[in-house]
N, C-alpha and C positions, 0 to 999 in steps of 0.2 A: 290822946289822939294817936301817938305813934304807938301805945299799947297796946291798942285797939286792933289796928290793923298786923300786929304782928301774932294775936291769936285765933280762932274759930268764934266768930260773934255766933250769940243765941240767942232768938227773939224770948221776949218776955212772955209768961204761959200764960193763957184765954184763963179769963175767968170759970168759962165755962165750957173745959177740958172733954166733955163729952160729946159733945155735938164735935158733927164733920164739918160743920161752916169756919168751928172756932179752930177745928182743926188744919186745914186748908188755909186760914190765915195764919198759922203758926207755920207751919212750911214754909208759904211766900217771906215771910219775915226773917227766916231763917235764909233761906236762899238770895234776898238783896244783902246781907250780913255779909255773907260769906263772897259776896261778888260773884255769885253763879248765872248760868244765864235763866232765864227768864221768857223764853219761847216755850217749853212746856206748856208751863202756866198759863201763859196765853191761848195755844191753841186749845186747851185742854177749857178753856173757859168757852170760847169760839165755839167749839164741836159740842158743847155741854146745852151751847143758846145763852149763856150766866156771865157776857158781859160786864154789866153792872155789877156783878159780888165780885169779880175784879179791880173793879174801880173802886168799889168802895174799900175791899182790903189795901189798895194800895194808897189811897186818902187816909186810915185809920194809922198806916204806917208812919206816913208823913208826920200827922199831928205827933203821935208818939215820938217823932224825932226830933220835933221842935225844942222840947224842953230840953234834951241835950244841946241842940245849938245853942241856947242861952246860956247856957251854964257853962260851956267854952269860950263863948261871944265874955261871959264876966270872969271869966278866967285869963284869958290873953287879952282884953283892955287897954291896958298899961302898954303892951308890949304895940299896941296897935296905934297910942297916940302917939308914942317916942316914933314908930314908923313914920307916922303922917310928917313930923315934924321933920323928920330926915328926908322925907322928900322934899318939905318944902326947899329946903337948904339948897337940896339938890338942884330944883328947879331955876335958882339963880343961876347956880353954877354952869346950870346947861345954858342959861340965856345968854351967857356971858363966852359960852363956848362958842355958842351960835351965832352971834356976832364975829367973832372970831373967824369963824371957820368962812362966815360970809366974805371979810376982809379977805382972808388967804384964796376964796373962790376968786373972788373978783381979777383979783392978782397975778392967780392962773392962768383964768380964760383971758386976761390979757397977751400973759407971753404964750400960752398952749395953741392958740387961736392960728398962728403962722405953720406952727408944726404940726398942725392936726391935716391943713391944708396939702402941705406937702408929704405928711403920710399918705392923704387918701391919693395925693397924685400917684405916688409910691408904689401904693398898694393898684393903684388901676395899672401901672406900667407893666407892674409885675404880673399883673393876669393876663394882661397882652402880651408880654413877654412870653407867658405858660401855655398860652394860647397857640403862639405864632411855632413853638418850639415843639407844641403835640402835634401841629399841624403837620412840620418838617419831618417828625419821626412818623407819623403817619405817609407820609407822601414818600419818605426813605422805603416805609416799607412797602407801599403801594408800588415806587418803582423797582426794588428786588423783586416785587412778589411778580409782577410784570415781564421782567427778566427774564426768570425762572419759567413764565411761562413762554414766553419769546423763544426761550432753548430748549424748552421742549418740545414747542411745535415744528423748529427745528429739525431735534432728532427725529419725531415722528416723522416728519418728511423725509428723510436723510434716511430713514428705517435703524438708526440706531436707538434701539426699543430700548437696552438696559441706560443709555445714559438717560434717559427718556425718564426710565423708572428713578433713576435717582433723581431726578429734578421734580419730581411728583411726589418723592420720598419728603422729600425736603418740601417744598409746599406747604404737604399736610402737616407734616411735624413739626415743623420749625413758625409757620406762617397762617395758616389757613384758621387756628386760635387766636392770633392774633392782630387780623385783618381788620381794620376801622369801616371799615365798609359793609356791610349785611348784604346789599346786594352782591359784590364781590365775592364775600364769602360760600352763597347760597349758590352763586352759580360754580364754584370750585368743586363744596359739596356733592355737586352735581354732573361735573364733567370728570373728577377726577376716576371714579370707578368706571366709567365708560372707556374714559384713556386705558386702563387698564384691560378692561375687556376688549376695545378693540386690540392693543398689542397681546394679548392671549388669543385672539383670533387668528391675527397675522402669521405670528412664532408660528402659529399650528400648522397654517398653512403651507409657509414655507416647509417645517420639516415632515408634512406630507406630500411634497415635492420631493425633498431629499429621499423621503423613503422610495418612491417611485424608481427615479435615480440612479440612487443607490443596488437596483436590484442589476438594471444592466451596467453599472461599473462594476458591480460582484461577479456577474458572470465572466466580463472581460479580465477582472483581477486573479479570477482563477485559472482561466487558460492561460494569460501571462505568466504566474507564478511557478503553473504545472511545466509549463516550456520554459521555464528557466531550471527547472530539477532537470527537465529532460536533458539542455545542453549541459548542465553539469556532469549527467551520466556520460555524458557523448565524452566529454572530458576525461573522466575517469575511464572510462571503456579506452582511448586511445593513449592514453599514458600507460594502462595493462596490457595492452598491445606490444608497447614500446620496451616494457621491461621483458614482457614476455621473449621478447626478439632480443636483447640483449641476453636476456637468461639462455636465449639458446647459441648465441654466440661463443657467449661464457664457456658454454660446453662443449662445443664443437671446435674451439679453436685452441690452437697447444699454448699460445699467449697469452697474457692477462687482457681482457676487456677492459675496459672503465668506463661503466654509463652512470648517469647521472639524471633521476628524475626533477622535473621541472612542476615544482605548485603555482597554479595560481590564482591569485584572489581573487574570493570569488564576490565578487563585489556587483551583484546582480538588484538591487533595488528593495531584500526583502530583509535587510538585514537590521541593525536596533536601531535603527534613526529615531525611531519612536519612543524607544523606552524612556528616554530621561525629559522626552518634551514633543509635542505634537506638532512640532513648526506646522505652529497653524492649522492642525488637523490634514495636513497632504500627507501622503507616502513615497517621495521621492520618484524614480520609477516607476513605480507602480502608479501613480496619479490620483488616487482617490481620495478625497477632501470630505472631512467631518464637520466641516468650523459651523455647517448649518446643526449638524447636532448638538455639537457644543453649545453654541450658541442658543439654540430652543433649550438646553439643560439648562445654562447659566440665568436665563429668563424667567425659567419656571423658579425656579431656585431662589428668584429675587420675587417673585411673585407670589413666595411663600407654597408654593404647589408640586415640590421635590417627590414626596413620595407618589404624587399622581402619575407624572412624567416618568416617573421609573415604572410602574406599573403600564401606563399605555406603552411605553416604548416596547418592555418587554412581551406586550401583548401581539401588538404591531408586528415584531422581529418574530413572533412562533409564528404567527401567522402565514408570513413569508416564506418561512421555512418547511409550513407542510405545501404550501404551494409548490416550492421545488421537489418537494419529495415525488410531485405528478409523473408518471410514465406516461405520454403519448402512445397509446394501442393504432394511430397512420400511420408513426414513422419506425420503420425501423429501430432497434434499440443498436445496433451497431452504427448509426447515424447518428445518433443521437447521444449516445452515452456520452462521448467529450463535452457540450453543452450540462448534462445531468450533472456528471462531476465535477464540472468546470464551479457549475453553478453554488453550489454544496461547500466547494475549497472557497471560493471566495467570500463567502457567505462567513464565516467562520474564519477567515484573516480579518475580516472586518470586526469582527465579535472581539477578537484578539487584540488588538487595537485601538477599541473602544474600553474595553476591560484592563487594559495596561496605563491609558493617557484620559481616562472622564472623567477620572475623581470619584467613584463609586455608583455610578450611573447602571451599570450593569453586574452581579456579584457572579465571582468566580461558580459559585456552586449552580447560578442560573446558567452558565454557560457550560458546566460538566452535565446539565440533565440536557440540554438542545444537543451537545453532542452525542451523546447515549441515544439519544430518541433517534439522531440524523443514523448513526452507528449501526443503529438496530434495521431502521428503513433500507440504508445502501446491502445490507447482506442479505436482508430479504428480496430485493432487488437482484440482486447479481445468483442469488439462489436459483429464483425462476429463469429467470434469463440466460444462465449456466445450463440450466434445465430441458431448455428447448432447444439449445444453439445443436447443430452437427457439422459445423465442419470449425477445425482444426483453428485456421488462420482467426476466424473472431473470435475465437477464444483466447487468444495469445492477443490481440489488438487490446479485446478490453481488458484483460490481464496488466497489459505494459500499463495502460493509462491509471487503470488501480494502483497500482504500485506505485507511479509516478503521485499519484494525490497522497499516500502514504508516507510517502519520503516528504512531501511540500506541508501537510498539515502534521508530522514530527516533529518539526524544525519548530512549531508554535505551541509544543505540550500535546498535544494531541494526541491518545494513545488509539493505534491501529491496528492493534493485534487482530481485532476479529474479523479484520477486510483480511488479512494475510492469511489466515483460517480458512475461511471462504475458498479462497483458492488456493492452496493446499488440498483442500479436499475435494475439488476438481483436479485434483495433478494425472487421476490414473484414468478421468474422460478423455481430455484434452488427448494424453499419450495413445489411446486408442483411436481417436478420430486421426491424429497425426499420422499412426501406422497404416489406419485402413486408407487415409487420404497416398501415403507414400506406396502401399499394396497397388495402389491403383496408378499413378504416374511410372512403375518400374513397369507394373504390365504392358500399359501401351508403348514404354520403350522398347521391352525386349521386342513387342509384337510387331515393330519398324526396325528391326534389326535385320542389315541384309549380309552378315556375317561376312565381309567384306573391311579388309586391313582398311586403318585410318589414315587418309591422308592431309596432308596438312600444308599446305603452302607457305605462309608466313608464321614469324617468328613467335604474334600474340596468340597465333591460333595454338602452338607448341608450350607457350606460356600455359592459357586459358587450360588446358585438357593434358597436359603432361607435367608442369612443373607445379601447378595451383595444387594438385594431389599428390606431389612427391613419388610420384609413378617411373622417372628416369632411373635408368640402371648407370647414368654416367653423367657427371658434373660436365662433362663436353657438349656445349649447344649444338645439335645437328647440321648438317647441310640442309637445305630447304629445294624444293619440296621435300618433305619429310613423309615415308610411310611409315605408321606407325604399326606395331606386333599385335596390338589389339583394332577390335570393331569398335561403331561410335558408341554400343550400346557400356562400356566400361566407363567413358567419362562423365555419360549423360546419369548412370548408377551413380557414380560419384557425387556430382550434385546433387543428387535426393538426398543422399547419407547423410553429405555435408547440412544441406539446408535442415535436416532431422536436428543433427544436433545440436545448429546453432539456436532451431527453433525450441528444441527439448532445455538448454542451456539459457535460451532469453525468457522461459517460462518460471526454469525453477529459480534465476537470480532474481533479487530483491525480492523474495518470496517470504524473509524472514528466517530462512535455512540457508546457512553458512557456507557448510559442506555437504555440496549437492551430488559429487561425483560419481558416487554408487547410484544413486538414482537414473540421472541421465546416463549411466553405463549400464543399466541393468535393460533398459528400453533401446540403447544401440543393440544390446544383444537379441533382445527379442529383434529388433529390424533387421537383423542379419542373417538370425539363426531361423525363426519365422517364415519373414519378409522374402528378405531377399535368396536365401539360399532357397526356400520356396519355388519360387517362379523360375530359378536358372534351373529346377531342379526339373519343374515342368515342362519348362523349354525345351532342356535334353530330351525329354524321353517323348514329347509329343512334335517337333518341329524339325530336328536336324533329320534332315536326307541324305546326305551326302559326308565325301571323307572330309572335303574341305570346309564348310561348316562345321562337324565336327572339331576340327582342328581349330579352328578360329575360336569356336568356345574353349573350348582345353588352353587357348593360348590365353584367353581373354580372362582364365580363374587363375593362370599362375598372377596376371596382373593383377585383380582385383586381391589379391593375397598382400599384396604389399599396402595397395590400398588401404586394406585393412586395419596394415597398423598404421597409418596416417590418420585413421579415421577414430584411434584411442586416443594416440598422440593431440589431435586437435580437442577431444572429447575434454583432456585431462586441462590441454590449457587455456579454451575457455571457461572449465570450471575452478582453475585457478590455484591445481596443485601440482608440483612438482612433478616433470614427465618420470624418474627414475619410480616414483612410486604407481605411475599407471602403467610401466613396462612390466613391474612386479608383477602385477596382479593380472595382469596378461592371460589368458586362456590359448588351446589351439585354436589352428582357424575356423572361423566360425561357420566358414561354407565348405566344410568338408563333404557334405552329402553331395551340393551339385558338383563342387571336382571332382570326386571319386566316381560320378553319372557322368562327369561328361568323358573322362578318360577311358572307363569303360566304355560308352556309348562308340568312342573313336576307335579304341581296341577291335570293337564288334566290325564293325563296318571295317576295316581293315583287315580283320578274319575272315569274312565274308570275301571281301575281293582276294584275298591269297587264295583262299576255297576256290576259288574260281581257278586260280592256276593249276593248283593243286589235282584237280582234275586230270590233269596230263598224267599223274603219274600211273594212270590204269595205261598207258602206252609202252609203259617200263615192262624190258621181255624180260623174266623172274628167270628163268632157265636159260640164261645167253651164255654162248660157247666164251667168248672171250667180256671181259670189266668194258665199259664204256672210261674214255679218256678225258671224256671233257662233262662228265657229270649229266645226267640225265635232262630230259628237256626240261619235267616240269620249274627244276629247281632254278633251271638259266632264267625262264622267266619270272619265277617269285625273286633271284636278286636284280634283274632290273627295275623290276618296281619298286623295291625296295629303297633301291638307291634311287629312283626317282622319288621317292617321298621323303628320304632324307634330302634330299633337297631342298626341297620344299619345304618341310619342317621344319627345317630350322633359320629358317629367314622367321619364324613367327612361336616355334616351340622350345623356350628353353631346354638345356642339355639334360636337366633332370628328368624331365617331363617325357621329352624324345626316349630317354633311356627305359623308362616304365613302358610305353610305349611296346616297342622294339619287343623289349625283353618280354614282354605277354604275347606278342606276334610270334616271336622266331620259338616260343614254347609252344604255341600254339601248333606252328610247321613240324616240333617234332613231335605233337602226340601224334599230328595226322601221318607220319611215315610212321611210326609205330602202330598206330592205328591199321595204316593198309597193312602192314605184314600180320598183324593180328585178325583180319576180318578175313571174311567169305572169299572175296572176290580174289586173295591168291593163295591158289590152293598148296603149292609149296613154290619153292625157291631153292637158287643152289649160289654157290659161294661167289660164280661172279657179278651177281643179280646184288649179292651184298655188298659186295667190295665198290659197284657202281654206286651204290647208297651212301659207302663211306664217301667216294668222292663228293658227293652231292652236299655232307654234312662238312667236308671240309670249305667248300665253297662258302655254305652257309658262316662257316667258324673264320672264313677269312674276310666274308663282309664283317661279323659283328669286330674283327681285330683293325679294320679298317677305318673303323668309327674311333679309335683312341685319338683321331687329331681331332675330333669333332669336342670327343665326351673327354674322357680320360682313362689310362691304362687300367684301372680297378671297374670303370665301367664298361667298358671293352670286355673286359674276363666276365664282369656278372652278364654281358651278354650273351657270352659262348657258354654262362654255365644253364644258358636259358635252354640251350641243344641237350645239355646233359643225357637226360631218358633215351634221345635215337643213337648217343654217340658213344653211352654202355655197352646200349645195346646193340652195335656194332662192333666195335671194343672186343664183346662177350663175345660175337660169332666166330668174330677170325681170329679168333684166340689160339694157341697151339693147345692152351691146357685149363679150356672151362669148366672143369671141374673146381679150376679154385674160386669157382664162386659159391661152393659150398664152405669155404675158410670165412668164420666171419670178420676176420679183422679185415685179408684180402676184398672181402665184399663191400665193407663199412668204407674203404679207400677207394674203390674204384669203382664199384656198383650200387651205390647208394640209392641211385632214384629208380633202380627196377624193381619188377612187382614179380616176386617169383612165379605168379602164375600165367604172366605174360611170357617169362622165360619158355615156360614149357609149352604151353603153345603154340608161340615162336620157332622155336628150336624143333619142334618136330614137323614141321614144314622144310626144314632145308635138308633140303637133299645132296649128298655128293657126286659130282662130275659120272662118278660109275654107272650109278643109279638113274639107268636110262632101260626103255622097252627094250625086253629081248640082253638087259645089260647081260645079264646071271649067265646067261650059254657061253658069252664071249670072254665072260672076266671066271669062269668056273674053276676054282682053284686058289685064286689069288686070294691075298691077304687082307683082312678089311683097316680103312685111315683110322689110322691111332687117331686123329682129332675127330673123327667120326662117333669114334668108338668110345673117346673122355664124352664128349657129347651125348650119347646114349646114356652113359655111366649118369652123368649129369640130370639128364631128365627123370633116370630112375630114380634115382635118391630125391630129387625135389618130389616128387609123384612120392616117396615115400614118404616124408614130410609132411605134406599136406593131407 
């Protein structure tokens, strides 16, 4: 048996090995042998319709197997009765168990019977126990979960959204899986994203508030900030003052000064309160509060929606910022420009501040392209606007306030170069609207000028117009009333000049350029040399009438000369360099053309009225038997005028001035007596017709020697040497021996300013005392005047000469 199954059984072959029937039942025989299945066969009999030759091969198998069971059946036998008998044995032995086992039952269920009892009480206790105790942990967490929503509803009331968020955090995460309740759970499910969305609504709302807001605290934080640079300028401008005035002390005085600048802190509101913490998102001073930003940041943040909120925000903030970039075409832009910039600086303190204390909310590089874009906007702005302006003052207004936003958005990184660009490259409009605006305030002063000396009653008024310009000639305050040497048109000049340079000097400081000095001196010079020497130039030659007007300008340019250099002096130290170095570079004075016009113009008019004296001298009898004693009339009358205008002169014309003066005059008086002896109208003269001339010149020579207490003794001489030409040539007449003025060195010494051709001329006109009608019958015989006779000699050899 166990052979059998350990090799490949083979059914017994068909008799009749040719047919498929006997074949067919050889395969089936083989395959129940083998232990194979047997569903082929069957369907294969099914699908064939041949049932029954299945049934019957498997009946033919059968039978054929039978005589093997017999033949095992008498092979183990033996082995089957000894079995039988072992079980019966057995069968006691179980009976006897079995009683047994009954006794031990019985036994059992006796004593088990109490304790089976009190397990199952046991066991129920204990599920009530498990019962009571899932209930507790259930009910523990129904009252947390309870709680949690208790304090959220809470915060939502309360509008604290983020503890909101974490107790809704906590809910889900911790609770909302765990909740015994389906209903409970279902409605969590269901309320919790809505909590969410309404506080995503909320936050929103609020910081589309804060944006609103925010726009006029930006405006207000900018005008604040920008007038807090301004008073710090103010600060700095009056400390440079201080030193400036000490520096001139320093110089001015033979002992040591000691000053001492005073700093101070400048503890204005805009300083790092923020960098290491946002208390709270305020800015101290300044007032502006973020916490609602923050706050919608830290929200989103927790609401998982960081990068949204950084995109809307930064969407939001450009927005805003081309909104400010708008120019109002109703309002004026000089009305308006502090608002434009105000708005722009604070706009961007804000940014600064947000970028320094949000924790990444806005990236540095997002705030370098808004300022580039704002950068670009404000210079195209100030471009046009620069473009249209014509007068002077708005230029310099919105200039200051540029610069002022320049210095306040510095202070935050902010690079400004191209706003200082901007204007720079307006420097050379601005200076031309300045001058044509100052062309035009000198004209209508000089054209109110009633050339009439200054007078001055009180001390401010002497301050105001005499000491503000350094215009005194003496550290001694006047007596009061004060008349002053100059007209009002000299202080009221003054003021333009001054207001020039501080304007020319408030344009080019904070400009970005250091050293402006040359600049704003190159534009004084043009308003001087230009400008103003211009119009005094016009003035002289279109307006004065008269000697005393004349005089009054002549007096008015020696002052404005001093002026002058007051007006480098202040040039150098508003620009903030040493005055030794603006004396350097000093030029002459710049209004040389209108002094030398108005000096002349007063020369003229004072040539004129001598001419007018001078007239008299056709009353001089050329041929008088004896010299006049007291010098001919016309010359009495030219020195009392004379001295009546020194007089007068010099209560208003420096001694220099009076001396150029004079000295053009009293030259003038001797070409016209050279002049008469030279013209038509006399036809000769005789020696004492000359010798009255000499007198006449001595006159003249004792006025100009008369004037050494006025002028001084070197000016005195160059007055008399102003006579020179009449007093040669007087000199030459009554000379014993004029011939030597054919010696040239004698000539070079004492006859310098004659014109040999005037000599001769001259000289043959004068006649001597003999040389009368009818002389020659009376004097026939006599000798002729050796000086007569050099004199002939003299005219011949010059006549040869020539």
């Amino acid at each position: 048996m166990q052979s059998s199954k350990m090799r490949r059984k083979v059914a017994p072959a068909a008799a009749d090995g040719d047919s498929s029937e006997k074949f067919d039942q050889l395969l089936l025989s083989s395959a129940i042998c083998n232990n194979e299945d047997l569903g082929p066969f069957v369907r294969k009999a099914f699908t064939s319709g041949k049932p029954e030759t299945l049934l019957h091969h498997l009946r033919h198998f059968a039978r054929s197997k039978e005589s093997e069971i017999e033949e095992v059946c008498k092979a183990h036998y033996q082995d089957f009765i000894m079995a039988v008998d072992d079980l019966r044995s057995l069968l006691s032995d179980v009976d006897s168990l079995k009683s047994s086992l009954s006794n031990s039952n019985i036994k059992l269920q006796s004593v088990a019977g109490p304790l089976l009892s009190s397990l199952d009480a046991f066991v129920e206790a204990r599920n009530i126990s498990q019962n009571v105790s899932l209930a507790l942990e259930s009910v523990r967490k129904c009252v947390k979960l309870a709680d949690l929503c208790s304090r959220a509803n809470l915060h939502l009331s309360n509008n604290n959204f983020y503890m909101a968020l974490k107790c809704v955090d906590s809910i889900e995460g911790e609770f909302i899986d765990k909740t015994p309740s389906s209903t409970l759970r279902k409605m969590l499910e269901k309320q919790i994203p809505e909590i969410r969305s309404y506080i995503e609504r909320k936050i929103n709302k609020e910081f589309g508030d804060w944006l609103v807001e925010i726009r006029v605290v930006s405006r207000n934080l900018g005008q604040l900030a920008i007038g807090q640079a301004s008073s710090a300028r103010q600060r700095e401008e009056e400390l440079r003052i201080k030193q400036r005035q000490a520096e001139e002390q320093t110089r001015l005085s033979l002992r040591d000064c000691v000053y001492a600048l005073e700093e101070e802190d400048d503890d204005d509101g805009l300083g790092d309160q923020g960098k290491d913490g946002y208390n709270n998102g305020s800015s101290g001073v300044l007032g502006f509060d973020l916490t609602s930003l923050y706050r919608a940041y830290h929200i989103h943040q927790t609401l998982g929606l960081e990068d949204r909120f950084r995109q809307y925000y930064f969407e939001n903030r450009k927005l805003q910022l081309t909104s400010d970039f708008q120019v109002s075409s109703m309002t004026p832009f000089l009305e308006s420009h502090q608002t434009f910039f105000a708005q722009i600086a604070g706009f961007f303190i804000v940014e600064d501040r947000v970028l320094r204390t949000s924790g990444g909310l806005i990236l540095k590089m997002d705030v370098e392209n808004l300022w580039e874009t704002a950068v670009s906007k404000m210079c195209s702005v100030l471009e046009d606007q620069f473009s249209r302006m014509q007068t002077a003052n708005h230029l310099l207004l919105i200039k200051d306030y540029v610069s002022l936003l320049g210095v306040t958005l510095r202070r935050y990184g902010y690079p400004v170069d191209p706003l200082l660009d901007v204007l720079s490259k307006h420097r050379d409009k601005y200076h031309e609207l300045l001058l044509s605006d100052c062309r035009k305030q000198i004209g209508e002063v000089l054209a109110a000028d009633k050339f009439e000396q200054m007078l001055m009653k009180k001390e401010y008024e002497y301050s105001m117009n005499v000491l503000s310009f350094q215009l005194q000639t003496s550290d001694i305050t006047p007596a009061f009333p004060f008349v002053a040497p100059f007209s009002s048109t000299v202080p009221d000049c003054c003021r333009i000049v001054r207001s020039f340079i501080e304007d020319s000097v408030s344009f080019m400081s904070y400009g970005g350029q250091l050293e402006f000095y040359d600049v704003v001196k190159k534009y004084l010079d043009r308003l001087l040399n230009e400008v103003l020497d211009g119009a005094l130039l016009k003035l002289t030659n279109t307006s004065i009438h008269g000697v005393s007007q004349a005089m009054q300008v002549a007096a008015n340019m020696v002052v404005l000369e001093r002026a002058c250099d007051f007006f480098f002096r202040h040039a150098a130290q508003l620009s903030g360099i040493p005055l030794r170095m603006a004396e350097r570079g000093r030029r002459q004075f710049p209004l040389n053309n209108a002094r030398d016009a108005a000096e002349e113009m007063l020369s003229g008019l004072l040539k004129a009225k001598v001419d007018g004296f001078m007239t008299l001298i056709e009353n001089v009898n050329w041929m008088a038997d004896e010299p006049p004693q007291s010098g001919n009339e016309f010359v009495n009358e030219v020195i009392i005028y004379l001295e009546t205008l020194v007089s007068t002169a010099q209560q208003i014309l420096p001694a220099k001035v009076l001396k150029r003066v004079l000295q053009d005059v009293l030259s003038h008086i001797s070409e016209k007596i050279v002049g008469t002896l030279l013209g038509d109208s006399v036809k000769r003269f005789n020696v004492n017709a000359v010798m009255g001339i000499d007198v006449d010149i001595r006159l003249l020579e004792s006025f100009a020697d008369n004037q050494a207490s006025l002028l001084s003794e070197a000016d005195a001489n160059q007055l008399k040497t102003a006579l020179s030409e009449g007093r040669q040539l007087i000199n030459l007449l009554l000379s014993n021996h004029p011939e030597n003025f054919l010696n040239p060195v004698i000539r070079e010494r004492s006859y310098n300013a004659l014109d040999y051709r005037k000599v001769i001329a001259i000289s043959e006109k004068l006649r001597d005392p003999s040389d009368r009608l009818f002389g020659t019958f009376g004097g026939r015989g006599l000798k002729q005047n050796p000086k007569k006779k050099s004199l002939d000699i003299l005219i011949k050899r010059l006549r040869d000469v020539s």
